[in-house]
C-alpha positions as a Markdown table, in Angstrom:
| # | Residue | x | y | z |
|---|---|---|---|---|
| 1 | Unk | -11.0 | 39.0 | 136.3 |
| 2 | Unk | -9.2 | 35.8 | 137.6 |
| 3 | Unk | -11.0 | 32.6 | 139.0 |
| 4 | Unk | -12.3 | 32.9 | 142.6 |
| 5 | Unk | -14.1 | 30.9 | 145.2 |
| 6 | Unk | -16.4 | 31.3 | 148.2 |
| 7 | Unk | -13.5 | 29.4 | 150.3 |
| 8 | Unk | -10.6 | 31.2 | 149.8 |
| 9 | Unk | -12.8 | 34.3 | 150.7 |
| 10 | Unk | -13.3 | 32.2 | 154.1 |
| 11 | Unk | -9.2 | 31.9 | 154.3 |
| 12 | Unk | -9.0 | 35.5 | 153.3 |
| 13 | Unk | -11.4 | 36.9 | 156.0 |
| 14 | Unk | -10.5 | 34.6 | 158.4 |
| 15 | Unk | -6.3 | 36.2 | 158.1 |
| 16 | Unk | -7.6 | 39.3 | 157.9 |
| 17 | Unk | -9.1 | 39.4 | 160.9 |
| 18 | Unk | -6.0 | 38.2 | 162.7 |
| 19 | Unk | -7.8 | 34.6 | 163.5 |
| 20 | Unk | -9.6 | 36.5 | 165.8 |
| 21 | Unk | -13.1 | 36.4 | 163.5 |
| 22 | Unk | -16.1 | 34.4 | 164.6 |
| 23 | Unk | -15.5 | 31.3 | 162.2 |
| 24 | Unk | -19.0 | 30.2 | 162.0 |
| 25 | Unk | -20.0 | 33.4 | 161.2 |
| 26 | Unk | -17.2 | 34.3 | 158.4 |
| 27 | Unk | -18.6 | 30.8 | 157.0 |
| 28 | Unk | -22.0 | 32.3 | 156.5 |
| 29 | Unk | -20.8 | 35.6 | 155.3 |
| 30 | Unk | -18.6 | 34.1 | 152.6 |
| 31 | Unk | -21.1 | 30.9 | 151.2 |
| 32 | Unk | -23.7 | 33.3 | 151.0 |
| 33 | Unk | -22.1 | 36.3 | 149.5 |
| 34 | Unk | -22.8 | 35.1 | 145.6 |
| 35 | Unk | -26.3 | 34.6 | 145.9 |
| 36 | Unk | -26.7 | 37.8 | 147.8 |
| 37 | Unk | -25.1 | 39.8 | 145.1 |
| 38 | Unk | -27.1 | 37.5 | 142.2 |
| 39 | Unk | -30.0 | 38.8 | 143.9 |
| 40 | Unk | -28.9 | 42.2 | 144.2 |
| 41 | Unk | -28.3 | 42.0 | 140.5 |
| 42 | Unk | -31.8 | 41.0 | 139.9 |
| 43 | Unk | -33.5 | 43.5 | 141.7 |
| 44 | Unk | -32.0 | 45.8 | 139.3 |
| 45 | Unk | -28.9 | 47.5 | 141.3 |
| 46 | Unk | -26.5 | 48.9 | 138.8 |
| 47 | Unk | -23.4 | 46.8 | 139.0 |
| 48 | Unk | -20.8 | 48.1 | 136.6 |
| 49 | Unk | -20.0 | 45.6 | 133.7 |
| 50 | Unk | -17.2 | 43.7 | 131.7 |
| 51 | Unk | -17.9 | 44.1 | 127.9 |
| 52 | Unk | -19.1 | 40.8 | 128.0 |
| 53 | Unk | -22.0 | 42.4 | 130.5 |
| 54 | Unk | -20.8 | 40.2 | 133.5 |
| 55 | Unk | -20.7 | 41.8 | 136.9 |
| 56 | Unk | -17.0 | 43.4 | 137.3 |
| 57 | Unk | -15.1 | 42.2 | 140.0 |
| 58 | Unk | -11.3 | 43.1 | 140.6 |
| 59 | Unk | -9.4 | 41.9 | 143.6 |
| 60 | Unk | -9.1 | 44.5 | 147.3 |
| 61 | Unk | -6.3 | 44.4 | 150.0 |
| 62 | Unk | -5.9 | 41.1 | 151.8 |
| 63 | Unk | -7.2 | 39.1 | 149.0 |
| 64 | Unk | -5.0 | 36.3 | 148.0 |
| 65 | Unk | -5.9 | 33.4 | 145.1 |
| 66 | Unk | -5.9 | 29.7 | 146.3 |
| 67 | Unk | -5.6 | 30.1 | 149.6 |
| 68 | Unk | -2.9 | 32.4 | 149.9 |
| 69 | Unk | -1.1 | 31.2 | 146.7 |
| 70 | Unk | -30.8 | 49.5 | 137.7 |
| 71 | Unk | -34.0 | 49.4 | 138.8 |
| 72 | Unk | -36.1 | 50.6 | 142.2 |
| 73 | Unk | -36.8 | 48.1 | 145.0 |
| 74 | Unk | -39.9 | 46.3 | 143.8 |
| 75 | Unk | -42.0 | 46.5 | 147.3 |
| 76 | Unk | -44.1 | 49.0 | 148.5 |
| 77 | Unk | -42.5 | 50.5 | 151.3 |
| 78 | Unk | -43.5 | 53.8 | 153.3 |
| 79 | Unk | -39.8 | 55.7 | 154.7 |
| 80 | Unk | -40.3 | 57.8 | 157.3 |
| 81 | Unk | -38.4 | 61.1 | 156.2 |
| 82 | Unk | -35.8 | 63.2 | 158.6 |
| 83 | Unk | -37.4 | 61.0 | 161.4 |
| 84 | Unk | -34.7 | 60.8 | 164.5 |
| 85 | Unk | -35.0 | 57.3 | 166.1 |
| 86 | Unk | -33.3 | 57.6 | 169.7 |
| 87 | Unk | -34.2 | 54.7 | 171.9 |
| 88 | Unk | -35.5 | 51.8 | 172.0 |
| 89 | Unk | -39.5 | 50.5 | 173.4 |
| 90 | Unk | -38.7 | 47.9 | 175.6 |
| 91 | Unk | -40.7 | 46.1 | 177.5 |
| 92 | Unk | -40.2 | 42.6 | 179.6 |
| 93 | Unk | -36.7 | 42.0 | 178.0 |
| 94 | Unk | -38.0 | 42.4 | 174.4 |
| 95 | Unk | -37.6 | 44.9 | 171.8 |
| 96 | Unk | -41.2 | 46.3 | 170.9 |
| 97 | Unk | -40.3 | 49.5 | 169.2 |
| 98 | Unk | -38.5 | 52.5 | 169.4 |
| 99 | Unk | -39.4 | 55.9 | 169.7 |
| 100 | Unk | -38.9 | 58.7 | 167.2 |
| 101 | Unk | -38.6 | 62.5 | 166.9 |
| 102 | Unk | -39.9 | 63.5 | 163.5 |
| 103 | Unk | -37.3 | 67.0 | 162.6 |
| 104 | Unk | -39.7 | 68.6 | 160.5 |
| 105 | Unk | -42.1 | 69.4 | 163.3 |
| 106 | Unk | -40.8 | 68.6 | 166.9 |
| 107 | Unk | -43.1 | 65.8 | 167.5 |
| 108 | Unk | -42.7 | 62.6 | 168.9 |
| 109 | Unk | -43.8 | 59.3 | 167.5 |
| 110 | Unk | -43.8 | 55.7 | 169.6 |
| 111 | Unk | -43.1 | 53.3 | 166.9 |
| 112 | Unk | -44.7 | 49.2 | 167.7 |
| 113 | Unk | -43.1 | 46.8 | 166.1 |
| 114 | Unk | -42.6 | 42.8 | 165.8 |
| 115 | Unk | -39.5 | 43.5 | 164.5 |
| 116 | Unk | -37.1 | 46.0 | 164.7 |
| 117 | Unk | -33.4 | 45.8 | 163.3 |
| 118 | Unk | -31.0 | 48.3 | 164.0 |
| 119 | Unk | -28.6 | 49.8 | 160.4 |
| 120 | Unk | -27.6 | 52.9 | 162.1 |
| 121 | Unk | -23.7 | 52.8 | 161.2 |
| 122 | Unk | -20.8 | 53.0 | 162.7 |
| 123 | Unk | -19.1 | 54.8 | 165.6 |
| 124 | Unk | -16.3 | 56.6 | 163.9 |
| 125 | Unk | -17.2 | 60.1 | 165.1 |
| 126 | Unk | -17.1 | 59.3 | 168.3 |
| 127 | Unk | -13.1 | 60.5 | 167.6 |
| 128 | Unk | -12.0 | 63.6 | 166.4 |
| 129 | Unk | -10.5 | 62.3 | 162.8 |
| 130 | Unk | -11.8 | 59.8 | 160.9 |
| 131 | Unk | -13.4 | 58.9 | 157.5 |
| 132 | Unk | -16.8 | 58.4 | 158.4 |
| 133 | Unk | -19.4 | 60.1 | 157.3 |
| 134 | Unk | -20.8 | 62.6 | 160.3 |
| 135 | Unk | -23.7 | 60.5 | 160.5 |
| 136 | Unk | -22.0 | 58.0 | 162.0 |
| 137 | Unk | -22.3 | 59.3 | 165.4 |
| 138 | Unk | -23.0 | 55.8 | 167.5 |
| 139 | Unk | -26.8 | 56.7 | 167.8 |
| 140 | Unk | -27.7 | 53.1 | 167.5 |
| 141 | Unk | -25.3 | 51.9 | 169.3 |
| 142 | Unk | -26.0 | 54.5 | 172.1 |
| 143 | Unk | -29.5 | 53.2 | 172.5 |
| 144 | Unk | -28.6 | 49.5 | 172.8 |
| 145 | Unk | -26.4 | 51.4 | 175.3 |
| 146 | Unk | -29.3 | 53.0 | 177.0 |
| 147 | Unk | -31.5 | 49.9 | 177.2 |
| 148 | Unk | -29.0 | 48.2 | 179.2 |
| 149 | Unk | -27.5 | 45.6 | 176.7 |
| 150 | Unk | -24.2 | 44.9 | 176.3 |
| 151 | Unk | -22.2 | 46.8 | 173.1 |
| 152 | Unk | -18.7 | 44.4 | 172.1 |
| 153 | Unk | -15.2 | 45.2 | 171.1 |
| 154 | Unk | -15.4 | 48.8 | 170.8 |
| 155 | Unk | -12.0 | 48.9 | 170.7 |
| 156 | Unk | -11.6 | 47.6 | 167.8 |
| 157 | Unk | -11.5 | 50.3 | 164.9 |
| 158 | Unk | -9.8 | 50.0 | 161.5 |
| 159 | Unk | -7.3 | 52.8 | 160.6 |
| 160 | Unk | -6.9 | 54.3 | 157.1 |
| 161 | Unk | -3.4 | 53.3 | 156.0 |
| 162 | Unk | -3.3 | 56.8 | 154.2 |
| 163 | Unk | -4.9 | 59.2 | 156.8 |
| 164 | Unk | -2.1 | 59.8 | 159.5 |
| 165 | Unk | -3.7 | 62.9 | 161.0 |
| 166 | Unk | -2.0 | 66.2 | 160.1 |
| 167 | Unk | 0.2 | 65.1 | 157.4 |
| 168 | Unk | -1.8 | 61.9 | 155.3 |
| 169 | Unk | -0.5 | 60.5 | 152.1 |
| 170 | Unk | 1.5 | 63.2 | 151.7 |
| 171 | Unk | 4.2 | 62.0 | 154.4 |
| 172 | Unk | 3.9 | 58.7 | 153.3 |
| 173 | Unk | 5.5 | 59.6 | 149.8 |
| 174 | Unk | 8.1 | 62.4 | 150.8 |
| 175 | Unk | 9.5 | 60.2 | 154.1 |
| 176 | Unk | 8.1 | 56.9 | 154.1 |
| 177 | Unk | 11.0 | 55.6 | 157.0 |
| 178 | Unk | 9.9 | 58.0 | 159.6 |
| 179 | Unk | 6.6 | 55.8 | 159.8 |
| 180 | Unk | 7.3 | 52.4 | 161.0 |
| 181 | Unk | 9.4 | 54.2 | 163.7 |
| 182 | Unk | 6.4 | 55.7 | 165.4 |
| 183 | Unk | 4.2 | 52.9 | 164.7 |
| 184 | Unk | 1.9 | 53.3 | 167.8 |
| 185 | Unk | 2.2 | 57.1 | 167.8 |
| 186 | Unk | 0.9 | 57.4 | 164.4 |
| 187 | Unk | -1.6 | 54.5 | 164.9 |
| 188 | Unk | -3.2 | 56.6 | 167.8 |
| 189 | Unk | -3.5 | 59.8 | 165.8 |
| 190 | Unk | -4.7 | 58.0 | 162.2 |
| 191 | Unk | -8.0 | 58.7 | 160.6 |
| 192 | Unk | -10.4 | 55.7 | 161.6 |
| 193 | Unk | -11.9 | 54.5 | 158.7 |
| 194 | Unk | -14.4 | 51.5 | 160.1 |
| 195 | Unk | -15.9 | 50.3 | 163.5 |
| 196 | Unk | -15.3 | 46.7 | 163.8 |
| 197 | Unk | -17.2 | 46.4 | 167.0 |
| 198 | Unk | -20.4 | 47.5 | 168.0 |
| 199 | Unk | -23.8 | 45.3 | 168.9 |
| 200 | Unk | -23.0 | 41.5 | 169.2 |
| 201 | Unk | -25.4 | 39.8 | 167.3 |
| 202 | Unk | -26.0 | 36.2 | 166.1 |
| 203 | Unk | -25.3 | 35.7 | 162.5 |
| 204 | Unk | -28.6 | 35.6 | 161.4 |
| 205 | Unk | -28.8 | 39.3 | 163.0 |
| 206 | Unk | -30.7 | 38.8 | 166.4 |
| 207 | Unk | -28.8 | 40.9 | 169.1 |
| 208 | Unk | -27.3 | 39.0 | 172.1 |
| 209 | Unk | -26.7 | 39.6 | 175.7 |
| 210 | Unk | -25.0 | 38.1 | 178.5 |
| 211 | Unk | -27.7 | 36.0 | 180.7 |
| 212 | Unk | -27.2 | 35.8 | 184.7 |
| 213 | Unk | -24.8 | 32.9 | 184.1 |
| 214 | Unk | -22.5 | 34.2 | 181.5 |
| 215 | Unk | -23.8 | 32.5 | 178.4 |
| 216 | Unk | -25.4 | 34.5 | 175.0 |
| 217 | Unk | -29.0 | 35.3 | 174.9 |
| 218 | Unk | -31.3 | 36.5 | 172.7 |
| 219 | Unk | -33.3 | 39.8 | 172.8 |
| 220 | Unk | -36.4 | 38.9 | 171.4 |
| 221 | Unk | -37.4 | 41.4 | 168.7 |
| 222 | Unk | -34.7 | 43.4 | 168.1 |
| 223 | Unk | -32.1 | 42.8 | 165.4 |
| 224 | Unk | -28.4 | 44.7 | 163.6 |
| 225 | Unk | -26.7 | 44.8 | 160.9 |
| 226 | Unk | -23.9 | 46.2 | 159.2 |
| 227 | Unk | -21.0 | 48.8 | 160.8 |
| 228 | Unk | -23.5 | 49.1 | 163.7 |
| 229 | Unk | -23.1 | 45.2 | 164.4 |
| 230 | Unk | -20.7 | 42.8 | 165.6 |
| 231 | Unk | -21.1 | 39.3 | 164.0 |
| 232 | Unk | -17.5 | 39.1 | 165.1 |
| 233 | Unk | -16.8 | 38.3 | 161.5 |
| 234 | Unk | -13.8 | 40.8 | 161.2 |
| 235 | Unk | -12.5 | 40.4 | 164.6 |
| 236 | Unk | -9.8 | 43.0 | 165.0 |
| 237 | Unk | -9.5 | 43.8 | 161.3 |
| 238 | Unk | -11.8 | 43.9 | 158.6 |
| 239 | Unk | -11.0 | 42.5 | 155.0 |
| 240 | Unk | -10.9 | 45.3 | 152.4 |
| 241 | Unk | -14.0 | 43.1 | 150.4 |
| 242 | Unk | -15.8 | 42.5 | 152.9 |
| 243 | Unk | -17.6 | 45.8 | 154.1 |
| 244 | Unk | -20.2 | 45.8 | 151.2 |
| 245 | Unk | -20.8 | 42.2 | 151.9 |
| 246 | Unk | -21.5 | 42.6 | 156.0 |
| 247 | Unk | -24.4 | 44.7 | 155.2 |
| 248 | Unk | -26.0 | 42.8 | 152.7 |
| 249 | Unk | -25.3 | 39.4 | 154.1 |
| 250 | Unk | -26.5 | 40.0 | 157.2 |
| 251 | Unk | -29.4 | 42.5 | 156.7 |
| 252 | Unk | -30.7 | 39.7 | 154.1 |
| 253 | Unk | -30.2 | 37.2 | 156.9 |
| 254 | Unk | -32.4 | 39.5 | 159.5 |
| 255 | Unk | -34.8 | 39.3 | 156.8 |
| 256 | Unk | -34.7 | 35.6 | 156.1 |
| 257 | Unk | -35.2 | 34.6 | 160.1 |
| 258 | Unk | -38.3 | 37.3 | 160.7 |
| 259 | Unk | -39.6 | 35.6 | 157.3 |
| 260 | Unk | -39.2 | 32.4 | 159.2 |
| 261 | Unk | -40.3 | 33.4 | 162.6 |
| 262 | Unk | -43.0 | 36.5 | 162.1 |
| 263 | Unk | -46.4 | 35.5 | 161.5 |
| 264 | Unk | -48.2 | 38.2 | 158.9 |
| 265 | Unk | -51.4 | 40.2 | 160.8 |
| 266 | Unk | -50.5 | 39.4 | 164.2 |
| 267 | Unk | -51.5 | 41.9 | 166.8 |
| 268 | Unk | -49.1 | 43.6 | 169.1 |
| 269 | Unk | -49.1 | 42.6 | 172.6 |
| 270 | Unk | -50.4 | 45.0 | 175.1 |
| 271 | Unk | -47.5 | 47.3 | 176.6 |
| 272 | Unk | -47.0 | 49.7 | 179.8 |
| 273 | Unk | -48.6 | 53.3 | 179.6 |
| 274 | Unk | -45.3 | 54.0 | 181.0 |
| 275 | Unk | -43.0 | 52.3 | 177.9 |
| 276 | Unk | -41.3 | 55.1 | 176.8 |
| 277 | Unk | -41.6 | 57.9 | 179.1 |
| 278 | Unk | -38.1 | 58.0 | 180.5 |
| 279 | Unk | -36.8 | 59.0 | 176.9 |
| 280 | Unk | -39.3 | 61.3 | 177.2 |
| 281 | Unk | -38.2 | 62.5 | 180.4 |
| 282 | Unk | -34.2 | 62.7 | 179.9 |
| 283 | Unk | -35.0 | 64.6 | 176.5 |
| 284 | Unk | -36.9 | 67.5 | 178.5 |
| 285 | Unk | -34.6 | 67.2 | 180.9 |
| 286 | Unk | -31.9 | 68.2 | 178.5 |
| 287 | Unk | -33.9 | 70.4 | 177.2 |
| 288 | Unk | -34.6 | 72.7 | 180.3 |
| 289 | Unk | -31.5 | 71.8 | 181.7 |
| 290 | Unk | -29.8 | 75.2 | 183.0 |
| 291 | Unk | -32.6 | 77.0 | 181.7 |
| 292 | Unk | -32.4 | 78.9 | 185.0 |
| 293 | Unk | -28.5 | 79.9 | 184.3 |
| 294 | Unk | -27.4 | 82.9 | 182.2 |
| 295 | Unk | -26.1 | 81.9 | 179.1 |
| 296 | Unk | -22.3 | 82.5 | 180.4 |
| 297 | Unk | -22.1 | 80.1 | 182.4 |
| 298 | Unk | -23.9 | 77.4 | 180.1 |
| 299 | Unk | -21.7 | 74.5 | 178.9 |
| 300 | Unk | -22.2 | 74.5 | 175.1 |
| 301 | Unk | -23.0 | 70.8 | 174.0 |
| 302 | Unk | -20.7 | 71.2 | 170.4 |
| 303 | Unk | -17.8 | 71.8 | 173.2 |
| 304 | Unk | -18.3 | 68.9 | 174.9 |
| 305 | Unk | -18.9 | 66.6 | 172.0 |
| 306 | Unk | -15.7 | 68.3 | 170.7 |
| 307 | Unk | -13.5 | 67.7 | 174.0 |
| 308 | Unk | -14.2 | 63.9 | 173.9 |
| 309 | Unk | -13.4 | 63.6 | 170.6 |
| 310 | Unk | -9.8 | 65.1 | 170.9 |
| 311 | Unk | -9.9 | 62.5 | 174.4 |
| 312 | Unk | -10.7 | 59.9 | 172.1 |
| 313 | Unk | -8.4 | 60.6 | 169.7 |
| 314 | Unk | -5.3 | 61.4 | 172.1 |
| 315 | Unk | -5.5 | 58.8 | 174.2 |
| 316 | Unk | -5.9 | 55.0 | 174.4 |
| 317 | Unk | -8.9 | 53.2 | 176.7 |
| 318 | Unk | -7.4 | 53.0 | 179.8 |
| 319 | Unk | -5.3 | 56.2 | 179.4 |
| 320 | Unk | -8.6 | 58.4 | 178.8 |
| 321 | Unk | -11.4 | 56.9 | 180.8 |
| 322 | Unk | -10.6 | 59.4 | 183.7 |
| 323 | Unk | -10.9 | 62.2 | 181.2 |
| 324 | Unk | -13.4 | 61.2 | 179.8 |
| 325 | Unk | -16.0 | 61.0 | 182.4 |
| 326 | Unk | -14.9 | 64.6 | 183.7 |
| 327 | Unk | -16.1 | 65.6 | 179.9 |
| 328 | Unk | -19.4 | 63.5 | 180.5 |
| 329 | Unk | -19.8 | 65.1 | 183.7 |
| 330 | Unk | -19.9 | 68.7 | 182.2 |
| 331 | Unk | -23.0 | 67.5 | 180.6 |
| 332 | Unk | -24.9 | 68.4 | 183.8 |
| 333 | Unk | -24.2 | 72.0 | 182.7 |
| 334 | Unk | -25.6 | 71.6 | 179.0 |
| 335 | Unk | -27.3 | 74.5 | 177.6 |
| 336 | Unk | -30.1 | 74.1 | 174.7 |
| 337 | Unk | -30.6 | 77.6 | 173.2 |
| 338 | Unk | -33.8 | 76.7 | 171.2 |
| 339 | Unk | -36.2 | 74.8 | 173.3 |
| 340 | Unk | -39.2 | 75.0 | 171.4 |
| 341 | Unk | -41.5 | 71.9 | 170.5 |
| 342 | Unk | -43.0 | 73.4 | 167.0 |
| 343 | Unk | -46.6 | 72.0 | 166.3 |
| 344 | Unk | -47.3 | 70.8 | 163.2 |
């Protein structure tokens, strides 16, 4: 291990992100990245060691020196198992909830909360190749989407310098010249590895919008972190060390300001009979949609979710839009083949 410090990591992130990063933010992420892995360490997560039992640490891509020269969680807490979250509660401008479908037996839970901060992941299956893991399907980012708040820099995706689509690391060691001739073309058809966009939020994790007059404002109660967020840390490219970091810098800074600003025992505020119901509504809707149609001339929903990957993946934003609302418009004609709600 070499010497390091918190302030080249600032330089670092700051280069990597093409000076395009929310400087403020990358501040915040880099001071407080050693005490939040201190205090990883001391809950007991299983770092792996030097011989001389330090944490080992060894240097990723974009990381220059001198400025370019186990144990379980100790708190009680109840998970909710192979429960579906899928929108938001919302209710005067404020985030009270969200509203859940639990797998196991069909049924549907409303979910109050003071709180509520959004880890859902990232958005890299919304193309057709990528790295992600297939749960990171844009859920959370979908219902920001469908509350009406704003989503930022979707455009900005990270590609996998090894997964050119169709031929990977393979071309790059047989023919390495062909690539930088068909920069673009290859960039367009590379695995995506990482969203960089996603919900704009503060850097202590509340989510913003846009008020009436342009300028950031908070959406009281409802909070991101991680590859579902946009601190604008990484602005168009994210540092190599600093993916592990995002989450646990700025999920321990969601905790740190509803430590600061929730008061223990206090009851919920009365909400709408109504709060709720259209999710409840567009889901049977969906679910008896063409129910009336022979099966024939049903549009399967794994084709369409299929078709606007490939759109995604072929094209860029302004090149697919057209296509891709022709795709969305197909989902008029969904067909569900199973639409039972199981009791428990």
């Amino acid at each position: 291990m070499t010497e390091d410090d918190w302030r080249w990591h600032i330089y670092d992130t700051v280069k990597c992100s093409d000076w395009l990063g929310d400087q403020d933010a990358i501040h915040y992420i880099c001071r407080e990245a050693p005490s939040t892995v201190i205090e990883l360490e001391h809950f007991g997560v299983p770092f792996s060691r030097t011989k001389e039992g330090k944490i080992y640490q060894r240097a990723l891509g974009g990381q220059f020196l001198q400025y370019d020269k186990g144990q379980s969680l100790l708190h009680d807490t109840q998970f909710f198992i192979e429960y579906f979250a899928f929108d938001l509660l919302m209710e005067n401008d404020e985030c009270v909830g969200v509203i859940a479908l639990n797998m196991e037996d069909s049924t549907l839970h409303g979910f109050r909360a003071h709180k509520t901060v959004l880890a859902t992941g990232g958005y890299g299956r919304a193309y057709f190749s990528c790295t992600s893991l297939h749960t990171c399907s844009e859920d959370g980012n979908a219902m920001v989407a469908r509350a009406g708040l704003p989503l930022q820099d979707l455009e900005f995706v990270q590609l996998h310098p090894t997964g050119i689509y169709g031929s990977g690391l393979s071309r790059r060691r047989r023919n390495p010249p062909q690539l930088p001739r068909r920069t673009l073309h290859g960039a367009l058809r590379a695995d995506r590895q990482r969203s960089v966009g996603g919900i704009p939020t503060k850097y202590t994790g509340q989510v913003l919008t846009l008020s009436a007059s342009g300028t950031d404002t908070v959406i009281s109660g409802l909070y991101a972190a991680g590859e579902a967020a946009c601190v604008s840390v990484h602005g168009a490219n994210r540092l190599g060390a600093n993916s592990l970091l995002d989450i646990v810098v700025f999920s321990r800074a969601c905790a740190h300001h509803i430590k600061e600003t929730l008061t223990p025992g206090r009851p919920h505020k009365a909400i709408s009979e109504e709060t709720g119901m259209e999710s409840v509504e567009f889901m049977d809707m969906i679910r008896w949609c063409c129910a009336d149609k022979h099966v024939g001339n049903r549009t399967d929903r794994a084709m369409i979710r299929l078709e606007a990957q490939k759109a995604m993946q072929a094209d860029a934003a302004v090149f697919r839009r057209l296509k891709l609302r022709a795709i969305y418009k197909r989902s008029d004609d969904i067909g569900i083949k199973d639409r039972s709600m199981k009791n428990p």
